[in-house]
C-alpha positions, 0 to 999 in steps of 0.5 A: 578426485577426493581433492576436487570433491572437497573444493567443490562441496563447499562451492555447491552450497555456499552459491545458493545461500549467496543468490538467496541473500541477493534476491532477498537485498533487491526484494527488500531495496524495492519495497522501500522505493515508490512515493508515499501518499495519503488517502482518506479511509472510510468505514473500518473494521477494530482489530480481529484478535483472531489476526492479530491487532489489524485495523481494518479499513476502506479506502476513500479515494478523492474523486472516484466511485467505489464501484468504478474501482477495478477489482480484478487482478487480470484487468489492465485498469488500475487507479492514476493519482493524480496531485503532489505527494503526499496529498492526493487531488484525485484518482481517475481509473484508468487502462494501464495497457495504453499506460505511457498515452493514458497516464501522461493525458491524466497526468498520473503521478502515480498508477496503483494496481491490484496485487495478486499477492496481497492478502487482501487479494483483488479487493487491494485497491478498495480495502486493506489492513494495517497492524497496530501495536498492542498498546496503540490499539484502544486509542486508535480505536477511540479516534477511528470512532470519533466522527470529528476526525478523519482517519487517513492511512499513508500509503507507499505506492512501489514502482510496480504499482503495488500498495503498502500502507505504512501509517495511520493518522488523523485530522479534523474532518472540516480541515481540508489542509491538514492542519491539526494533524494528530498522528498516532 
């Protein structure tokens, strides 16, 4: 009996440890899938030190009223985008309960949908935040006050529709092309 115990402790605690590392291998494969886009943001809140250094920011989805955006983590009505990664042409709300006959007549190349588990909770679709290292902080503050730049933030929308945004950058407002990029 000893002989068995000896093979069969090591055993118990070493399968939990390899599930572990395998949930967390696909968790972290996943969050690097999905296409990246870029949206305008609007409105934006400097860093709260008591957060760490976030920014703050709205977004400013083409083409869609902020009050038509769901907000709602049981609704089934999530944003199609519509256009050629990484540039957006418009967003359309949309039933993703009906997603294959709704998606495929707007011709959604993407769907994004509130997050539950985001810390921004059922207001991902309309606000969000991203950390800035300390030394970027003032001069990403100085040109999110500037209003001759347009602040946009790159955003990866994953395969489940969840938003992550990655980057800031910014353009001049009359540049609807991106021409004269400034990224931080």
């Amino acid at each position: 009996m000893n002989q068995y115990r000896r093979f069969f402790l090591p055993v118990a605690l070493i399968v939990p440890l390899i599930g572990l590392g395998l949930i967390w291998l696909l968790t972290e494969r996943e969050s690097y899938q999905g296409t990246e886009w870029e949206v305008p943001i609007a409105g934006y809140d400097p860093r709260d030190l008591l957060r760490g250094h976030y920014v703050q920011f709205r977004y400013d989805w083409p083409a869609v009223v902020e009050n038509d955006i769901p907000t709602w983590s049981g609704s089934t009505l999530g944003l199609c985008i519509i256009g050629t990664s990484p540039r957006i042409e418009k967003v359309e709300v949309h039933d993703s309960s009906r997603a294959i006959e709704s998606a495929a007549a707007l011709d959604c190349a993407a769907t994004a949908k509130v997050n539950p588990w985001s810390e921004e909770g059922d207001d991902g679709l309309v606000r969000d935040r991203i950390y800035v290292a300390q030394q970027a902080a003032r001069d990403l503050e100085k040109k999110l006050a500037n209003r001759e730049l347009q602040g946009m933030v790159r955003i990866r929308i994953n395969n489940s529709g969840f938003i992550t945004p990655l980057s800031l950058s910014f353009r001049p407002r009359s540049d609807g092309d991106g021409v004269g990029e400034v990224n931080q």
